[in-house]
ChimeraX commands (.cxc) that place a marker at each C-alpha (Angstrom):
marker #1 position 24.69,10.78,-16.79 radius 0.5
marker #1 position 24.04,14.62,-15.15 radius 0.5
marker #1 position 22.91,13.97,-11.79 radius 0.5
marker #1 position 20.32,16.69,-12.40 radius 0.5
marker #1 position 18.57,14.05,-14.39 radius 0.5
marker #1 position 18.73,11.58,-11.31 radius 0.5
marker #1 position 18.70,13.14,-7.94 radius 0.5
marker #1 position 20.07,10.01,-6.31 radius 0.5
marker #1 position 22.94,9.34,-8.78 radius 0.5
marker #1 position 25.30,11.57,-5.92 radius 0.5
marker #1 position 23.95,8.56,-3.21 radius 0.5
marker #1 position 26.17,5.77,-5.79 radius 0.5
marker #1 position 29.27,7.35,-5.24 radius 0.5
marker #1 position 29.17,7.93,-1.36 radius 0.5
marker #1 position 32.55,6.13,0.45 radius 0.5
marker #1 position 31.42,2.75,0.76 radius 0.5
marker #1 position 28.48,2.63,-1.52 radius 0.5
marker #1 position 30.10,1.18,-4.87 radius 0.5
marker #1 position 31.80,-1.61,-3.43 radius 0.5
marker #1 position 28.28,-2.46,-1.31 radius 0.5
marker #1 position 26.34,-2.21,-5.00 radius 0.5
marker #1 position 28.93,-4.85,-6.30 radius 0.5
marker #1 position 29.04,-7.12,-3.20 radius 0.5
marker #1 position 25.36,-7.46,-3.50 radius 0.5
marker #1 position 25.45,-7.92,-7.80 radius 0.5
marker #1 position 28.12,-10.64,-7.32 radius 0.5
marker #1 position 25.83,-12.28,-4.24 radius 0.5
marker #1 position 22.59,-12.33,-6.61 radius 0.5
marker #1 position 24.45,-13.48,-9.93 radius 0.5
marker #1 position 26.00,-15.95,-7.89 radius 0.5
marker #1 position 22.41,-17.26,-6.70 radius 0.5
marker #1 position 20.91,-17.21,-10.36 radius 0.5
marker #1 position 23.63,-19.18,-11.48 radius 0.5
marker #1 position 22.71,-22.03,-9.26 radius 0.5
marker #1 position 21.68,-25.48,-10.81 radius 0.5
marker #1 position 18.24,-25.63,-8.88 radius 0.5
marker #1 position 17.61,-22.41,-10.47 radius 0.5
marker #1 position 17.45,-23.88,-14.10 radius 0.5
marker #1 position 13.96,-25.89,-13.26 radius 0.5
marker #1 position 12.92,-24.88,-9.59 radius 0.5
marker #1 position 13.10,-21.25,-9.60 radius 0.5
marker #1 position 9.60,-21.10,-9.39 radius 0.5
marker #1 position 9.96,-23.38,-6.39 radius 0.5
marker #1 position 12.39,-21.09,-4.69 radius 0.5
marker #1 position 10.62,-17.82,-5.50 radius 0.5
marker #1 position 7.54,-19.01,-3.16 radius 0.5
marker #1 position 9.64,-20.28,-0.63 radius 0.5
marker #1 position 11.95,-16.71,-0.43 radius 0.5
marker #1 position 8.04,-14.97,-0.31 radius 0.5
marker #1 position 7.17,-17.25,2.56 radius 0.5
marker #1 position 10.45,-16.71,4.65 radius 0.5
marker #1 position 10.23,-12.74,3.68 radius 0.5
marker #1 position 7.01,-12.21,5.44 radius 0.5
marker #1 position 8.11,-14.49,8.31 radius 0.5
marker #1 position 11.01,-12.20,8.93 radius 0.5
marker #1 position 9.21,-9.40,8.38 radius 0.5
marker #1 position 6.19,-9.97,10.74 radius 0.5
marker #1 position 9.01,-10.60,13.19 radius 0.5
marker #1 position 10.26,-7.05,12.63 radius 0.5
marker #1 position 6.70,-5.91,13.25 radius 0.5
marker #1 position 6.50,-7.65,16.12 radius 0.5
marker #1 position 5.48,-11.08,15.38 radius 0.5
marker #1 position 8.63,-13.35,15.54 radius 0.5
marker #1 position 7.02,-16.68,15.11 radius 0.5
marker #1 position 8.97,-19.94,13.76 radius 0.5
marker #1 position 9.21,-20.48,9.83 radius 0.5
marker #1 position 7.34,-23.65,10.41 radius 0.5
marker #1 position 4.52,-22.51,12.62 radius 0.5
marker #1 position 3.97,-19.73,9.84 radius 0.5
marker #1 position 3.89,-22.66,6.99 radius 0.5
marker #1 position 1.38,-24.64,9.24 radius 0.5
marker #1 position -0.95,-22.13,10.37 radius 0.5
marker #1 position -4.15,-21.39,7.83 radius 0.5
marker #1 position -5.99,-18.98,10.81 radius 0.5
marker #1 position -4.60,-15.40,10.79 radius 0.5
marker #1 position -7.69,-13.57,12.66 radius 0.5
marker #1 position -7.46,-14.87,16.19 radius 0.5
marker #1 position -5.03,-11.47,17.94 radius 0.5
marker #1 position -2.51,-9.10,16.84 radius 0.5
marker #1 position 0.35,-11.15,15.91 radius 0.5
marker #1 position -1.62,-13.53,13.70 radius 0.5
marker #1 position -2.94,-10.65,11.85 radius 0.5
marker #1 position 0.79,-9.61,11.82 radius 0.5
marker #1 position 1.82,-12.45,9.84 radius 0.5
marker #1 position -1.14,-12.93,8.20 radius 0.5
marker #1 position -0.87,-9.13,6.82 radius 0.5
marker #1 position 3.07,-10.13,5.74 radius 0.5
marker #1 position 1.71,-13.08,4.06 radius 0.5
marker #1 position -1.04,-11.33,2.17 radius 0.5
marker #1 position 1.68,-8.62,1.03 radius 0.5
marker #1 position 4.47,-11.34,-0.05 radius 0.5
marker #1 position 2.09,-12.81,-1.78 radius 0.5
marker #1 position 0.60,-10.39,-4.23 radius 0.5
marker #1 position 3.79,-7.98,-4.40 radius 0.5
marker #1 position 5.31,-9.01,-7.24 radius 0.5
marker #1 position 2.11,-9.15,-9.24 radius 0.5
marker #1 position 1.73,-5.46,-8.61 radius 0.5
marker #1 position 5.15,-4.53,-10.73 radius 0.5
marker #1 position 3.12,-3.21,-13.93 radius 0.5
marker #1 position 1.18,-0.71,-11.61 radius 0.5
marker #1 position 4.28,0.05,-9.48 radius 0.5
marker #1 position 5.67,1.38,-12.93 radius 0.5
marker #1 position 3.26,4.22,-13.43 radius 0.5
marker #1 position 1.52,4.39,-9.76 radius 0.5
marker #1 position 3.77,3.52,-6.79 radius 0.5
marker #1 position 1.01,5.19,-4.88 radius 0.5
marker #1 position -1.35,3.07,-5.93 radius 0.5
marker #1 position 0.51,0.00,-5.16 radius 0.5
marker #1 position 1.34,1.32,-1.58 radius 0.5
marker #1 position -2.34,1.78,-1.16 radius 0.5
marker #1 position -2.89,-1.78,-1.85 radius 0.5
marker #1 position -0.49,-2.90,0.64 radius 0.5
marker #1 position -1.89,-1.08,3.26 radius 0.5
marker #1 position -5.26,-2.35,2.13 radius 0.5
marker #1 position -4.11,-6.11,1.90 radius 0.5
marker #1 position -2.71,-5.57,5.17 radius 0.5
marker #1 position -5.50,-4.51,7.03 radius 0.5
marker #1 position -8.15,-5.46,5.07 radius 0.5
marker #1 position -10.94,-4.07,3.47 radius 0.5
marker #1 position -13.23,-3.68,6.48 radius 0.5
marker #1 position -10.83,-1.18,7.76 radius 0.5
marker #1 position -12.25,2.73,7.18 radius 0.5
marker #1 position -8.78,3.70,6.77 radius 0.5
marker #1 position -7.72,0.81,4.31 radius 0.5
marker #1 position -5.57,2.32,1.89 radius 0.5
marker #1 position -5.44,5.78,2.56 radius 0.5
marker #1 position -2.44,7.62,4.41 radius 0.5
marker #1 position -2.93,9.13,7.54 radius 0.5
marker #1 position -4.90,12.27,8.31 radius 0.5
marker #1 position -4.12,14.98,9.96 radius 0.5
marker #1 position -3.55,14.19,13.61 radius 0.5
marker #1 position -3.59,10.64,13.40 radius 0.5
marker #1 position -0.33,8.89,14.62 radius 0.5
marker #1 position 1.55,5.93,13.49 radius 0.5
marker #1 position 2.09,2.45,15.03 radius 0.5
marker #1 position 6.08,1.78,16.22 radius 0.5
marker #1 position 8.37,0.65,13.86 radius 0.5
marker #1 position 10.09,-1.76,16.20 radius 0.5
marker #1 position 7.72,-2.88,18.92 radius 0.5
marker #1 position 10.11,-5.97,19.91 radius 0.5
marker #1 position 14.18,-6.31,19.94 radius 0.5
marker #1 position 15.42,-8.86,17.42 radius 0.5
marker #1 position 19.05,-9.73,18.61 radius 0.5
marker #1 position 21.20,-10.25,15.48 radius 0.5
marker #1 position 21.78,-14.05,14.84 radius 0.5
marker #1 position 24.67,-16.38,16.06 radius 0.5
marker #1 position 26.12,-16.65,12.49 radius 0.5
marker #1 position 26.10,-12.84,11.68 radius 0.5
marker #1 position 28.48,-10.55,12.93 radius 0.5
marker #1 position 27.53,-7.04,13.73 radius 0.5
marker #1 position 29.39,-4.25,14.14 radius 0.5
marker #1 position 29.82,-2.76,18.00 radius 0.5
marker #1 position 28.29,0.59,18.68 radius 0.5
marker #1 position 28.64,2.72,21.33 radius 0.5
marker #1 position 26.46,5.09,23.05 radius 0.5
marker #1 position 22.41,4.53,23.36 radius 0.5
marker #1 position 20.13,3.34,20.50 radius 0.5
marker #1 position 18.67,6.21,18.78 radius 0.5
marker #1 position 15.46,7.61,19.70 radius 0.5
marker #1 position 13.83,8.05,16.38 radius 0.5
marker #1 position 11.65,11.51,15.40 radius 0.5
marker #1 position 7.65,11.32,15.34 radius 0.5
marker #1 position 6.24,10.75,12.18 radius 0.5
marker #1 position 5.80,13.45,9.75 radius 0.5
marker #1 position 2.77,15.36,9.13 radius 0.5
marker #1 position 0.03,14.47,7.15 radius 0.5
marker #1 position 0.91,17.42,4.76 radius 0.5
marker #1 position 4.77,16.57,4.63 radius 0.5
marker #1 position 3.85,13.04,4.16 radius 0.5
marker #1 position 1.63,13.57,1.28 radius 0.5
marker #1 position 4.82,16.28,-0.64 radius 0.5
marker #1 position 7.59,13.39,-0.21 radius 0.5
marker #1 position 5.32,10.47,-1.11 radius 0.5
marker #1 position 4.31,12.60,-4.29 radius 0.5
marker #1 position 8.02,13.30,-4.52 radius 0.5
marker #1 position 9.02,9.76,-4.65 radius 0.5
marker #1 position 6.30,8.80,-6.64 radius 0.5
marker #1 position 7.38,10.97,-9.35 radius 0.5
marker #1 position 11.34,9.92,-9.30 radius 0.5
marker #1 position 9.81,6.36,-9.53 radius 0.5
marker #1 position 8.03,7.11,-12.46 radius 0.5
marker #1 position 10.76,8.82,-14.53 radius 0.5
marker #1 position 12.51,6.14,-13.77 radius 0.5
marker #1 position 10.40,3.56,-15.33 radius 0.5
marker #1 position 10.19,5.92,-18.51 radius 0.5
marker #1 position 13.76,5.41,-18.68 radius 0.5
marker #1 position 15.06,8.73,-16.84 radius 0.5
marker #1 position 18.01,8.22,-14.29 radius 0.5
marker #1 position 18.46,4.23,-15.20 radius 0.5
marker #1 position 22.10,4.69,-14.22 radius 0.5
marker #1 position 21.91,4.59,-10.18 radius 0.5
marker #1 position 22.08,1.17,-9.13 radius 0.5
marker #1 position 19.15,-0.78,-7.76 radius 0.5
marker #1 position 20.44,-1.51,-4.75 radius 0.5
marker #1 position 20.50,2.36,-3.87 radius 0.5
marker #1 position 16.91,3.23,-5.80 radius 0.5
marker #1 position 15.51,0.14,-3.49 radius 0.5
marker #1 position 17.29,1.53,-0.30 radius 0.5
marker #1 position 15.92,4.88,-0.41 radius 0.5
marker #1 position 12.28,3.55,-1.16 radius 0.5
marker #1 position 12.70,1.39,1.84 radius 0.5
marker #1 position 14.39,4.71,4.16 radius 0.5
marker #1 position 11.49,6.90,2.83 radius 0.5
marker #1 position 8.74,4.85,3.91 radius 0.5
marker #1 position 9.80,3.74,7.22 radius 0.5
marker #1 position 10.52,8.16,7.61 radius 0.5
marker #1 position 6.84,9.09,6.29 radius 0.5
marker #1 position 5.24,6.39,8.08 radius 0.5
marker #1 position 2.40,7.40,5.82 radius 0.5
marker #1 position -0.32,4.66,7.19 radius 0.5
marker #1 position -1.27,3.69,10.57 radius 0.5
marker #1 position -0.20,0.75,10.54 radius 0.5
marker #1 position 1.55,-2.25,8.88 radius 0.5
marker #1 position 4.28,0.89,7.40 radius 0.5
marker #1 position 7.40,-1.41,7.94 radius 0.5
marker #1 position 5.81,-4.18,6.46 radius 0.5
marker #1 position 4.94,-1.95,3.87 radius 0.5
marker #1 position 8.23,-0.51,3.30 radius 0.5
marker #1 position 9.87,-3.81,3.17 radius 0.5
marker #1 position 7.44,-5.09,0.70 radius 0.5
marker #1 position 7.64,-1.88,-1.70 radius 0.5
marker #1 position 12.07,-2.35,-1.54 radius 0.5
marker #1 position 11.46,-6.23,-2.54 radius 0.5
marker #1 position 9.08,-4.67,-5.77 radius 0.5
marker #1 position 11.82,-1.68,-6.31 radius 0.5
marker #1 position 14.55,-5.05,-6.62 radius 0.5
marker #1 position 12.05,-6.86,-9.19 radius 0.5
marker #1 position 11.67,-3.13,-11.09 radius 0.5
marker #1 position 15.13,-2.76,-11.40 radius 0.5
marker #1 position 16.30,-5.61,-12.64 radius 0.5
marker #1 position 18.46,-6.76,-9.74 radius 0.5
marker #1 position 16.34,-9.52,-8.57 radius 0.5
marker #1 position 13.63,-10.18,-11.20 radius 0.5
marker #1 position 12.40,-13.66,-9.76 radius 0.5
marker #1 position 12.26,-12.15,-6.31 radius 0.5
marker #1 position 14.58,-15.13,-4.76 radius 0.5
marker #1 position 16.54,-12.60,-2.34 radius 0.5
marker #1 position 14.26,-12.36,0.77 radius 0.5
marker #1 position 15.93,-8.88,2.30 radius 0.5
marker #1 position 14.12,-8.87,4.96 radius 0.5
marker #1 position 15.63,-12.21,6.32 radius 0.5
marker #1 position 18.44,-10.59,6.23 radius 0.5
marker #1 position 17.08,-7.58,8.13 radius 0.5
marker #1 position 15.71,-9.70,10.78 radius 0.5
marker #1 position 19.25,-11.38,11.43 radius 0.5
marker #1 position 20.86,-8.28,11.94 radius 0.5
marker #1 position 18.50,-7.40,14.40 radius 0.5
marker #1 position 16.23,-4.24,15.12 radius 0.5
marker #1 position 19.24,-2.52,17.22 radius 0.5
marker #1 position 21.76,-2.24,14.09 radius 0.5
marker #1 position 18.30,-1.43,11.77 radius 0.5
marker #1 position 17.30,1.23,14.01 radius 0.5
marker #1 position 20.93,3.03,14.27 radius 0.5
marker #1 position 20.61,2.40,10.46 radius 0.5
marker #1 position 17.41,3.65,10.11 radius 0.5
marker #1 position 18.75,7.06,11.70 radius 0.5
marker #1 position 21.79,7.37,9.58 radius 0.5
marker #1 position 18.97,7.61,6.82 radius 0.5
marker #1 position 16.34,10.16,8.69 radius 0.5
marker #1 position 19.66,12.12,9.55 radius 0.5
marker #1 position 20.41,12.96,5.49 radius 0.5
marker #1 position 24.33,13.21,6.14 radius 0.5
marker #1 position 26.33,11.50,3.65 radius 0.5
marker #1 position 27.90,8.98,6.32 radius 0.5
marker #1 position 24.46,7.97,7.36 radius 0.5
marker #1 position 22.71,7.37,3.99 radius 0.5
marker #1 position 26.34,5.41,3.05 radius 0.5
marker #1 position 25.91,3.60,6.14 radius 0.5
marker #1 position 21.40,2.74,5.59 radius 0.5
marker #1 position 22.54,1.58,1.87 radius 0.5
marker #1 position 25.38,-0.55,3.23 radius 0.5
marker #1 position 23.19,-2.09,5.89 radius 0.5
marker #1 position 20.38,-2.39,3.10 radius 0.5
marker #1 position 23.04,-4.02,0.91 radius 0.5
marker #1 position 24.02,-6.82,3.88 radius 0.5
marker #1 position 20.73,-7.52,4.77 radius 0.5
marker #1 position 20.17,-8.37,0.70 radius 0.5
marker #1 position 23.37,-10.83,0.43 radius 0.5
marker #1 position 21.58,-12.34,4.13 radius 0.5
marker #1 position 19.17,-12.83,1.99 radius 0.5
marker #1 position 21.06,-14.34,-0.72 radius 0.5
marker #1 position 22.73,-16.85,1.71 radius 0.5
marker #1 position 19.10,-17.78,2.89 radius 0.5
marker #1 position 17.69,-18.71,-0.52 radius 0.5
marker #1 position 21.12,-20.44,-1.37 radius 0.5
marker #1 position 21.04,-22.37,1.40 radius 0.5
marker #1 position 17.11,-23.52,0.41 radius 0.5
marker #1 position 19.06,-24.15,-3.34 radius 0.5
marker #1 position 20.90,-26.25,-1.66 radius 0.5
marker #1 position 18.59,-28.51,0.39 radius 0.5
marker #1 position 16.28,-28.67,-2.76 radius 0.5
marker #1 position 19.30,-30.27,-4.45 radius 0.5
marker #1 position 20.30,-32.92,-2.11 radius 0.5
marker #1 position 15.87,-33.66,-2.14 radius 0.5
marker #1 position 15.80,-32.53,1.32 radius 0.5
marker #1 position 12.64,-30.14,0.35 radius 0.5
marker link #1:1,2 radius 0.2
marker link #1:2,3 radius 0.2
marker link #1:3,4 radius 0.2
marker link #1:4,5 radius 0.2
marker link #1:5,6 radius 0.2
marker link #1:6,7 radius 0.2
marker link #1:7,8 radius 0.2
marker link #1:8,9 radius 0.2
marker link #1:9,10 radius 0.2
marker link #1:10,11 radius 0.2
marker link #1:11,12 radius 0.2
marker link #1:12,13 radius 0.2
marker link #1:13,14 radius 0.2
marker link #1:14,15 radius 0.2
marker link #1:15,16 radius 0.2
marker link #1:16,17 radius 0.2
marker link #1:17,18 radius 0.2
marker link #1:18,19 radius 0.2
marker link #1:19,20 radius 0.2
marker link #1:20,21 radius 0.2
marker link #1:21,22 radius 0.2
marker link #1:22,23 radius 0.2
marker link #1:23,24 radius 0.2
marker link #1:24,25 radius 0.2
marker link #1:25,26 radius 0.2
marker link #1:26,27 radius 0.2
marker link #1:27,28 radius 0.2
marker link #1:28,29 radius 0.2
marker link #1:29,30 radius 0.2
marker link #1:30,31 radius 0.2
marker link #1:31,32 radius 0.2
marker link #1:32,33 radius 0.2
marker link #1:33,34 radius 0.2
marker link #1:34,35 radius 0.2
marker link #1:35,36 radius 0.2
marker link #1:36,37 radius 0.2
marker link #1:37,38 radius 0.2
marker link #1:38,39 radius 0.2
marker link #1:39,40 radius 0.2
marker link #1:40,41 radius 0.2
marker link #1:41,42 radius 0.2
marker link #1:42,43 radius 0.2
marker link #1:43,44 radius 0.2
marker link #1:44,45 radius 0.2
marker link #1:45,46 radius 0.2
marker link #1:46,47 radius 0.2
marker link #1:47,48 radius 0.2
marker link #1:48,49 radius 0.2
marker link #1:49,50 radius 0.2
marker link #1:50,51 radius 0.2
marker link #1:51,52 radius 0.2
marker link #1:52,53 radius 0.2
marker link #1:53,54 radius 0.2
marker link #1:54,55 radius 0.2
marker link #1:55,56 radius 0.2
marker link #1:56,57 radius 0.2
marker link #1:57,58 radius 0.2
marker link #1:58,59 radius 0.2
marker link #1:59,60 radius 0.2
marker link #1:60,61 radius 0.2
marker link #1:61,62 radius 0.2
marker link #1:62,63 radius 0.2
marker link #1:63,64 radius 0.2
marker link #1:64,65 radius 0.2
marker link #1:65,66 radius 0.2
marker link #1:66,67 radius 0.2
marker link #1:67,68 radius 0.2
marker link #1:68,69 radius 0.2
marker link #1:69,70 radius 0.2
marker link #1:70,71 radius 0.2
marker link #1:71,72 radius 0.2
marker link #1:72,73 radius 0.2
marker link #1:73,74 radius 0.2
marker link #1:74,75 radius 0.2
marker link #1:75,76 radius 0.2
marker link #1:76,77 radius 0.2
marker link #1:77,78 radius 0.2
marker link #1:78,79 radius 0.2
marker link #1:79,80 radius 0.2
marker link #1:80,81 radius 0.2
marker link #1:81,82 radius 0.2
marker link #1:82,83 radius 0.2
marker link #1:83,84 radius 0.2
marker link #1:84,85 radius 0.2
marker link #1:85,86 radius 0.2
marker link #1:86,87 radius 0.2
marker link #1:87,88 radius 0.2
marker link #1:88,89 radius 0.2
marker link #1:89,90 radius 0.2
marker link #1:90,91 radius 0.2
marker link #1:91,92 radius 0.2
marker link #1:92,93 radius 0.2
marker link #1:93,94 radius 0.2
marker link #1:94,95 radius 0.2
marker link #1:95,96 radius 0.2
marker link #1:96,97 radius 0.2
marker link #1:97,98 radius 0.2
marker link #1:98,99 radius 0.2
marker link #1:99,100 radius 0.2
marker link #1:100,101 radius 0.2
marker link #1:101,102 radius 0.2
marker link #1:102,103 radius 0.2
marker link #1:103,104 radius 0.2
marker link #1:104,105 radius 0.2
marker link #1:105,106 radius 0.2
marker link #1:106,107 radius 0.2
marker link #1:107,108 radius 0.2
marker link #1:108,109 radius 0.2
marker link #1:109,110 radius 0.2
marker link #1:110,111 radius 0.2
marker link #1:111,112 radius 0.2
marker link #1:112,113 radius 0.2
marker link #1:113,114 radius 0.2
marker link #1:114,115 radius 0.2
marker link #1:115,116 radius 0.2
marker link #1:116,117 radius 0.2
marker link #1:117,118 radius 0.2
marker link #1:118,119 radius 0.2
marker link #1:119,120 radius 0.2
marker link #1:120,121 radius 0.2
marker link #1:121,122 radius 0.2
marker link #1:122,123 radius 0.2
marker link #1:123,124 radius 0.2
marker link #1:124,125 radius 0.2
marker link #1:125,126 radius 0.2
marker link #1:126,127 radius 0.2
marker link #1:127,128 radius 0.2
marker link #1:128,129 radius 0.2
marker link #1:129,130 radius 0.2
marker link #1:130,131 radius 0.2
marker link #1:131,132 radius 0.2
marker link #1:132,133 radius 0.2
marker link #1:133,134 radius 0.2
marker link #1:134,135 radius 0.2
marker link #1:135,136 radius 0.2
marker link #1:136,137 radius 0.2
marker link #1:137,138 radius 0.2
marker link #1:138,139 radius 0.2
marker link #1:139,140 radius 0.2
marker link #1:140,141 radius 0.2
marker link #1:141,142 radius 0.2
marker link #1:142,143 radius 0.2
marker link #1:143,144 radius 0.2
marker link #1:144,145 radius 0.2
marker link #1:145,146 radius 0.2
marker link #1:146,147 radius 0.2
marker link #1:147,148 radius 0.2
marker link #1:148,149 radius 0.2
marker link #1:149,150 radius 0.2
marker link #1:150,151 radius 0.2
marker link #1:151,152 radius 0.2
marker link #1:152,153 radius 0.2
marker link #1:153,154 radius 0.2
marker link #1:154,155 radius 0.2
marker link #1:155,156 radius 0.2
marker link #1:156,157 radius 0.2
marker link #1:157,158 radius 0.2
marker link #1:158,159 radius 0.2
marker link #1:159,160 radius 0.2
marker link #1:160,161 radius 0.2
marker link #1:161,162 radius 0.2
marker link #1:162,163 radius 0.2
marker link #1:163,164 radius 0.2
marker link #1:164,165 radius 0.2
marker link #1:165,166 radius 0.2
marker link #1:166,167 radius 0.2
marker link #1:167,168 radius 0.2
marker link #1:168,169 radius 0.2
marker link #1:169,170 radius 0.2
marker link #1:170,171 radius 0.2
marker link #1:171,172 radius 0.2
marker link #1:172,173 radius 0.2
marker link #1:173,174 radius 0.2
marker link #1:174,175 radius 0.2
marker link #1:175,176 radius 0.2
marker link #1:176,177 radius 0.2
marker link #1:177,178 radius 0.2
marker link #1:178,179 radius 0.2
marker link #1:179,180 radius 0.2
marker link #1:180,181 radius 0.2
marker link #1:181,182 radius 0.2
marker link #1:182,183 radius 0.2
marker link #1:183,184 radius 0.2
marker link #1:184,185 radius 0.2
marker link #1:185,186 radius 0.2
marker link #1:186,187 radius 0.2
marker link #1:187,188 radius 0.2
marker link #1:188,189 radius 0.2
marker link #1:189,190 radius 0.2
marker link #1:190,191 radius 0.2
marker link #1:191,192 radius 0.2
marker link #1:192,193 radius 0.2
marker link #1:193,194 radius 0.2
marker link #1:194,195 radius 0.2
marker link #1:195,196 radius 0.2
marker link #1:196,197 radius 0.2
marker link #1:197,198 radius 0.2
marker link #1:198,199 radius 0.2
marker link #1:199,200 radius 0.2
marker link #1:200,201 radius 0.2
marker link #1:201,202 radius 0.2
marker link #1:202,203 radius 0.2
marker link #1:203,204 radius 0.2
marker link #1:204,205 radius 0.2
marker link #1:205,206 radius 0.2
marker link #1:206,207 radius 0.2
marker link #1:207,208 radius 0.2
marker link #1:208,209 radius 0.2
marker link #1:209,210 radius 0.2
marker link #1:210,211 radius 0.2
marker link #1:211,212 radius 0.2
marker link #1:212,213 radius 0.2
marker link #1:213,214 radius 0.2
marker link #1:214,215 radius 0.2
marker link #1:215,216 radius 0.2
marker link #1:216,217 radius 0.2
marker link #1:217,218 radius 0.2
marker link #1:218,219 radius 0.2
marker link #1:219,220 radius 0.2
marker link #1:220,221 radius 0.2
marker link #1:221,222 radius 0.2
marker link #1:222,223 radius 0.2
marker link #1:223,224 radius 0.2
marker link #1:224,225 radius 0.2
marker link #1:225,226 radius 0.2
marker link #1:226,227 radius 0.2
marker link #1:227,228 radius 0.2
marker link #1:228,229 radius 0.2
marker link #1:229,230 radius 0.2
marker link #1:230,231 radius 0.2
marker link #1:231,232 radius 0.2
marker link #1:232,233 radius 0.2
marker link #1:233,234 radius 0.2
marker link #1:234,235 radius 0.2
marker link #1:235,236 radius 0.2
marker link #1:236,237 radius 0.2
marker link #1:237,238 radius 0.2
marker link #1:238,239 radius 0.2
marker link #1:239,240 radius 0.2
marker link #1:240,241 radius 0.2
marker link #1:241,242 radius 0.2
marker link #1:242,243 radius 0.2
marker link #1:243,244 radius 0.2
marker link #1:244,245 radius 0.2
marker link #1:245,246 radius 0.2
marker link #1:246,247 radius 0.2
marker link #1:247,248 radius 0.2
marker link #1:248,249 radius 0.2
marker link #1:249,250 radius 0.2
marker link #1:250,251 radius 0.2
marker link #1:251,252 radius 0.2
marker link #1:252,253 radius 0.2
marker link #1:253,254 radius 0.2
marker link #1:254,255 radius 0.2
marker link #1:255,256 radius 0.2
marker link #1:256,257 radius 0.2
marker link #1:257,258 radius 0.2
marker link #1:258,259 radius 0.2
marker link #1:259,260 radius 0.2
marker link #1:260,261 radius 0.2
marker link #1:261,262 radius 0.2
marker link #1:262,263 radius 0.2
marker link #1:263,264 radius 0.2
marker link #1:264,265 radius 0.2
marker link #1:265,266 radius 0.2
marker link #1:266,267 radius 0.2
marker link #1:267,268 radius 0.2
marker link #1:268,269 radius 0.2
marker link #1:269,270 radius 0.2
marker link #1:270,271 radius 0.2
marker link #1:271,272 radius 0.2
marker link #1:272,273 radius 0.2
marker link #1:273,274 radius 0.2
marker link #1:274,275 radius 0.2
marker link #1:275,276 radius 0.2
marker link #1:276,277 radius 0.2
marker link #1:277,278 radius 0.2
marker link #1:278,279 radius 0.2
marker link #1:279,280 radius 0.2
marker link #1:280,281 radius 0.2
marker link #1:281,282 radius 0.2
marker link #1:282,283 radius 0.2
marker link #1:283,284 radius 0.2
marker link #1:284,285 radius 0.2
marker link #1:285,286 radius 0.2
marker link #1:286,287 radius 0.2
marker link #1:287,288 radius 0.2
marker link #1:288,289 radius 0.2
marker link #1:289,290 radius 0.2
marker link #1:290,291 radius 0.2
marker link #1:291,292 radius 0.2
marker link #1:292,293 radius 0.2
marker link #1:293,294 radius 0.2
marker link #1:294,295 radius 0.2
marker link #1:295,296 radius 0.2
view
């Protein structure tokens, strides 16, 4: 395949990158070849959705226990309820949105946004305008989990650049919009989905093109990318559990990597994309599991 017919074909082949793509295939076969799979995968999909958004509202700021999130039916009363209630609302209706993701990813973004804030919002759906700002991407530190080992870094965490503006925002969404497109009409099928869904995710969180709710929102749209490609058509492989585990510090110094556009940092965003996935794997495994021995 000419990589002039798929600009991120070169992004496959970075040092690092292949053997992430087929850690992550072998992860998610692995999963769909489970046992519970053959009459609960139904089951399993809802419960990956619910644990998704939990982990996700946590990245956004709301880091509230699975269970509390499964009990609670009130999402109005102050800004983290709304939180989850927004990563709910998104989880929920995501993969029902693949069929309009095909031929409008804009249209599916503005959704999200509008799902997230609701419709009473003025600025429900619409990217920002000129001069309007964007909410922090990481407004609390999520230390990385006992069972995960991460990587030492030295030096400070990076202090990532404003958000673009409103004109740039509106070029690269249209950008990405159209690569998404000619993708779903069968142009550049050959990258893997673990890179397509990694650079959807990087984009977003660099545009920032909302308000608010944008990591949510990026999160979400890598999760539909996963169902689009093929890689994870049940939507069983909550990512952003996985992101959550890592914690914000090794997403944030990944996150840069990405905004930097050097080959060692987009290597390094898809590898920590591609880790956060098989975190996810483990997660809905280990509900597999449980489900099997009737524990849920």
């Amino acid at each position: 395949m000419s990589t002039g017919t798929d600009p991120l074909a070169p992004l496959a082949q970075l040092p690092g990158v292949p053997d992430a793509v087929a850690e992550v295939r072998k992860a998610v076969d692995r999963l769909y070849g489970h046992r519970v799979m053959r009459r609960r995968a139904a089951e399993v999909t809802s419960e990956s959705a619910l644990r998704g958004a939990r982990a996700s509202a946590a990245l956004a700021g709301a880091d509230w226990p699975l269970e509390e999130v499964r009990r609670r039916s009130d999402f109005g009363a102050d800004p983290e309820a709304r939180t989850v209630g927004a990563a709910l609302r998104i989880a929920a209706e995501a993969g029902q949105l693949l069929s309009i993701w095909r031929h409008s990813p804009l249209q599916v973004l503005a959704r999200l946004h509008l799902l997230a804030v609701g419709d009473g919002d003025p600025a429900a759906g619409r990217p920002r305008r000129a001069g309007e700002g964007a909410d922090e991407l990481f407004p609390l530190e999520l230390e990385p989990v006992e069972s995960v080992e991460v990587d030492a870094a030295d030096g400070p965490l990076p202090v990532l650049p404003p958000a673009p503006g409103a004109e740039e925002v509106a070029a690269r969404l249209d950008q990405l919009s159209r690569l998404l497109v000619a993708r779903a009409e069968g142009q550049g099928v050959g990258t893997p989905a673990l890179v397509v869904a990694s650079v959807v995710h990087g984009e977003l969180l660099a545009l920032r093109p909302f308000g608010t709710h944008n990591g949510v929102i990026a999160r979400a749209a890598q999760r539909i990318v996963l169902i689009a490609e093929g890689l994870d058509p049940k939507s069983i492989c909550p990512a952003e559990v996985g992101l959550a585990e890592l914690g914000t510090a090794a997403y944030r110094r990944a996150l840069a990597g990405y905004l930097a556009g050097t080959p060692d940092g987009m290597a390094a965003w898809i590898a920590h994309c591609g880790r956060a996935l098989r975190l996810g794997v483990r997660e809905s495994t280990a509900v597999c599991e449980a489900m099997q021995r009737g524990m849920v």
